[in-house]
C-alpha positions in Angstrom: -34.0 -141.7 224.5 -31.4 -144.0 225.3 -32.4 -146.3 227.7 -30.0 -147.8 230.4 -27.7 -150.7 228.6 -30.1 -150.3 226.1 -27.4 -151.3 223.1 -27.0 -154.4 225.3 -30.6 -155.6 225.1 -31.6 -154.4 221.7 -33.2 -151.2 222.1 -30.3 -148.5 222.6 -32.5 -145.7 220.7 -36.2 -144.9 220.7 -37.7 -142.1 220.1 -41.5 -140.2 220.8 -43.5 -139.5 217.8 -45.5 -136.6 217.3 -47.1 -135.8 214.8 -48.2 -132.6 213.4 -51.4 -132.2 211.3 -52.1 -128.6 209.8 -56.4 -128.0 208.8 -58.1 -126.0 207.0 -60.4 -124.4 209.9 -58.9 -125.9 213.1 -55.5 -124.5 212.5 -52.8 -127.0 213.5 -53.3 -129.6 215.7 -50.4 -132.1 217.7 -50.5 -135.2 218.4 -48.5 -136.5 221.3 -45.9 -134.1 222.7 -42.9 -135.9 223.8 -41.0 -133.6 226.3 -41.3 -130.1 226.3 -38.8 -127.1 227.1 -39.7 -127.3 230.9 -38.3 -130.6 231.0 -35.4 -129.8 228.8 -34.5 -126.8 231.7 -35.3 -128.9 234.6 -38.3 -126.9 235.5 -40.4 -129.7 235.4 -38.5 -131.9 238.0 -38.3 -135.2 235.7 -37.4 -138.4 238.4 -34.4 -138.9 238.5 -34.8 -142.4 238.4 -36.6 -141.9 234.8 -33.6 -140.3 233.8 -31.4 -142.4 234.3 -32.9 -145.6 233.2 -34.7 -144.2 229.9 -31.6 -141.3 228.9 -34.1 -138.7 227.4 -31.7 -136.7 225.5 -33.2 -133.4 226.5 -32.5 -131.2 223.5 -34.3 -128.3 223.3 -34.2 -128.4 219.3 -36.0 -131.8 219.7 -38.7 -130.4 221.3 -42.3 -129.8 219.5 -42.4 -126.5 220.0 -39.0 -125.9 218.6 -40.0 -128.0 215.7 -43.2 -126.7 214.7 -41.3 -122.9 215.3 -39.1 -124.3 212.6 -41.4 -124.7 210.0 -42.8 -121.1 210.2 -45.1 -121.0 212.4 -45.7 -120.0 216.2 -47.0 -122.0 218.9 -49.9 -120.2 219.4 -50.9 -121.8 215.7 -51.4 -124.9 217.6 -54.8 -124.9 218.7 -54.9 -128.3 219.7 -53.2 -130.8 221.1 -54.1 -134.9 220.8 -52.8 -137.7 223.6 -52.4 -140.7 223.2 -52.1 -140.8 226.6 -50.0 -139.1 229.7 -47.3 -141.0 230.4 -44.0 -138.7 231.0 -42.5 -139.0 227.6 -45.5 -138.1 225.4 -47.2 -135.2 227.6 -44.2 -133.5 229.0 -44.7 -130.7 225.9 -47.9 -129.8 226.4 -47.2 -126.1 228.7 -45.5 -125.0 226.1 -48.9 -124.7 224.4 -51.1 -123.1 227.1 -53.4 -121.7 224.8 -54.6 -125.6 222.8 -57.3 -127.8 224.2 -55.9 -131.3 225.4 -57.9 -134.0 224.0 -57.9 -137.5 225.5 -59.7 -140.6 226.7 -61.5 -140.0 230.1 -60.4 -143.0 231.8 -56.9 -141.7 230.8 -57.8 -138.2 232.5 -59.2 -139.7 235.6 -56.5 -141.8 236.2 -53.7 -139.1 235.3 -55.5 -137.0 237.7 -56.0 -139.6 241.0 -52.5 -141.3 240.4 -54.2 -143.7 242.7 -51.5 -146.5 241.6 -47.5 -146.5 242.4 -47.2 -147.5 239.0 -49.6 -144.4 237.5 -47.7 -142.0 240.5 -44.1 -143.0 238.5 -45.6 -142.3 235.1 -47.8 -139.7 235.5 -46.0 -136.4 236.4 -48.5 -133.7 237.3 -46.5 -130.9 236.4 -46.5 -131.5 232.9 -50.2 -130.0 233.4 -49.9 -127.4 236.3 -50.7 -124.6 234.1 -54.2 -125.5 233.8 -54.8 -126.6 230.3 -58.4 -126.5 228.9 -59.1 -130.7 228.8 -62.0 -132.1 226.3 -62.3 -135.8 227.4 -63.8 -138.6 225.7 -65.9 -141.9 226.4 -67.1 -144.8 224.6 -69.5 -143.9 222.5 -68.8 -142.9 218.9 -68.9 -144.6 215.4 -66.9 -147.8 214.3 -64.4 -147.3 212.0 -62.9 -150.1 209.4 -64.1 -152.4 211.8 -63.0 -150.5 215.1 -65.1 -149.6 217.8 -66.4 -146.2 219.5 -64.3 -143.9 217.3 -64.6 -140.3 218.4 -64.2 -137.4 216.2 -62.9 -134.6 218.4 -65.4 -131.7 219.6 -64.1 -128.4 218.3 -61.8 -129.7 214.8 -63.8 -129.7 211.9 -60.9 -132.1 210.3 -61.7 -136.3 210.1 -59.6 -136.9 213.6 -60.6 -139.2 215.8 -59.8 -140.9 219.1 -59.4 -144.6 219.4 -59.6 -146.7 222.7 -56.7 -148.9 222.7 -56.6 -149.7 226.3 -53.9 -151.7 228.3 -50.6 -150.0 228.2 -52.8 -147.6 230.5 -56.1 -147.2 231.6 -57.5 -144.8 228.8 -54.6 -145.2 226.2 -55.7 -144.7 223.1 -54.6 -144.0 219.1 -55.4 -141.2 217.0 -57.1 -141.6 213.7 -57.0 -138.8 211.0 -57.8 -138.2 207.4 -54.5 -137.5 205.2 -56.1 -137.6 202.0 -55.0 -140.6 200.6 -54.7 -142.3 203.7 -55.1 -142.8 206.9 -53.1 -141.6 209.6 -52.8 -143.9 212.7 -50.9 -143.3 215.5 -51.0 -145.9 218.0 -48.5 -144.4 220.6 -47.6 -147.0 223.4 -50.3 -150.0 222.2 -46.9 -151.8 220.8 -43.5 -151.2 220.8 -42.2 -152.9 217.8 -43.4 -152.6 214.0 -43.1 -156.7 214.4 -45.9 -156.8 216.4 -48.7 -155.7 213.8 -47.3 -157.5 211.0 -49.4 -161.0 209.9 -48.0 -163.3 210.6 -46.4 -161.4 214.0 -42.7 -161.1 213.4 -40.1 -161.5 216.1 -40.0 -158.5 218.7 -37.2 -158.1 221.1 -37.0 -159.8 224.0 -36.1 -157.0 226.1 -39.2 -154.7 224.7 -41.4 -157.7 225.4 -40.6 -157.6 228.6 -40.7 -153.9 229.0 -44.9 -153.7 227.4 -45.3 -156.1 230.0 -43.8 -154.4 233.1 -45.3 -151.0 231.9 -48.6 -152.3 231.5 -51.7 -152.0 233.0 -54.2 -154.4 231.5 -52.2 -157.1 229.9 -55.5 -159.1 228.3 -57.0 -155.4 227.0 -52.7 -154.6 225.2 -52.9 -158.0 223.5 -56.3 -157.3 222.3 -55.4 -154.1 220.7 -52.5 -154.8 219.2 -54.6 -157.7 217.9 -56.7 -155.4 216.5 -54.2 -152.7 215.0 -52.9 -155.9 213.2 -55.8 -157.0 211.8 -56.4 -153.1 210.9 -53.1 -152.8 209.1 -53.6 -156.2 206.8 -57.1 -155.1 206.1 -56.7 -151.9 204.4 -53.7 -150.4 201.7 -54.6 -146.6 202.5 -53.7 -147.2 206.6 -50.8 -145.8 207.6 -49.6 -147.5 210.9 -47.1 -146.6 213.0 -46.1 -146.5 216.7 -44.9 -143.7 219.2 -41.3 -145.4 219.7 -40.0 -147.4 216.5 -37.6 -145.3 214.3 -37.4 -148.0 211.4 -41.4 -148.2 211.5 -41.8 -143.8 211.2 -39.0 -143.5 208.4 -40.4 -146.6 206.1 -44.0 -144.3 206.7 -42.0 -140.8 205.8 -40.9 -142.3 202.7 -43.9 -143.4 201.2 -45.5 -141.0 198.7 -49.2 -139.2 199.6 -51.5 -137.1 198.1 -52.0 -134.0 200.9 -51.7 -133.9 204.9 
């Protein structure tokens, strides 16, 4: 993505994380799906308005289902798929796996579904889900984890993945937890912007994506609280592997350190 005078302000590339975890017994399961091939075609009808201010580069070879098709296998193999939450640029991929359960928080799915807001009717686009995907949706009321709160491990996956509230970005935004071996996988998605933000003592994070969290937010005391506690998270524990759904610097210093299995 290539957001409007973006090389102006600070931010002139960012990017949508997924991540692809492949089990034992639960085949492979994704994480986030940025935007898919009906977006890429302009099946989906992305705003306009989106387009233009955030510049999604639309390549079809960027999309998940390209990606995971270019390591062998098929997109059928993906038998489940992980949100962080809804928001345009992490669900739009999500058709082109009909056949995977969509896991996510409930509060995300309720509000997805009532886009009761003008704010949730911009960034929730309902045709990312027309084709009727099979939902499994969380509440609060799982196991802490290294200190966290109502950690979820997801019904049907054998594997150590779990679901994390990290509310405030949107209602039922949330990170993904799982089990690499000899760490810990965490993607936070949208609960920061800026690998400055979980570093202790906080670093310096652009103005300009400062004031983007804030406009895009809906919970501002609930955001500051869990990035709070993804910082504390991250300077409590060597085997966590943090990283956000937008920071290129953050993904590639996290690609290059060594580990044990995925």
């Amino acid at each position: 993505m290539c957001p409007l005078a973006g090389r102006y302000i600070g931010i002139a590339r960012m990017v949508a994380h997924c991540l692809l975890l492949e089990t034992e017994r639960d085949g492979l399961v994704l994480v986030d799906s940025g935007f898919g091939t009906r977006d890429v075609d302009g099946r989906s009808g992305l705003p306009m308005m989106f387009r233009r201010l955030v510049g999604p580069a639309l390549d079809p070879m960027e999309t998940a289902v390209a990606q995971v098709e270019r390591l062998g296998f098929k997109a059928g193999d993906v038998r489940h798929v992980v949100v962080t939450h809804l928001d345009l640029d992490h669900a739009g991929g999500i058709s082109d796996f009909p056949g995977a359960t969509v896991h996510l928080h409930a509060r995300e799915h309720a509000a997805a579904m009532a886009r009761v807001t003008r704010r949730e009717r911009e960034r929730y686009h309902a045709a990312h889900w027309s084709h009727g995907p099979t939902w499994s949706v969380y509440t609060e009321n799982g196991e802490t984890w290294r200190g966290l709160p109502a950690v979820t491990r997801l019904r049907g996956i054998d594997a150590d993945i779990g679901l994390v509230p990290m509310h405030g970005h949107t209602r039922g935004h949330s990170a993904v937890i799982a089990n690499a071996g000899a760490r810990w996988l965490v993607h936070a998605g949208d609960a920061y912007f800026h690998r400055h933000a979980v570093t202790d003592p906080p670093g310096s994070v652009p103005l300009a994506l400062r004031a983007f969290e804030k406009a895009v937010e809906t919970d501002g005391g609930a955001r500051r609280a869990s990035v709070s506690a993804l910082r504390q998270l991250r300077a409590s524990y060597d085997d966590v592997a943090l990283f956000c759904a937008h920071d290129t610097e953050e993904f590639a210093a996290l690609t290059a350190r060594p580990s044990s299995s995925t």
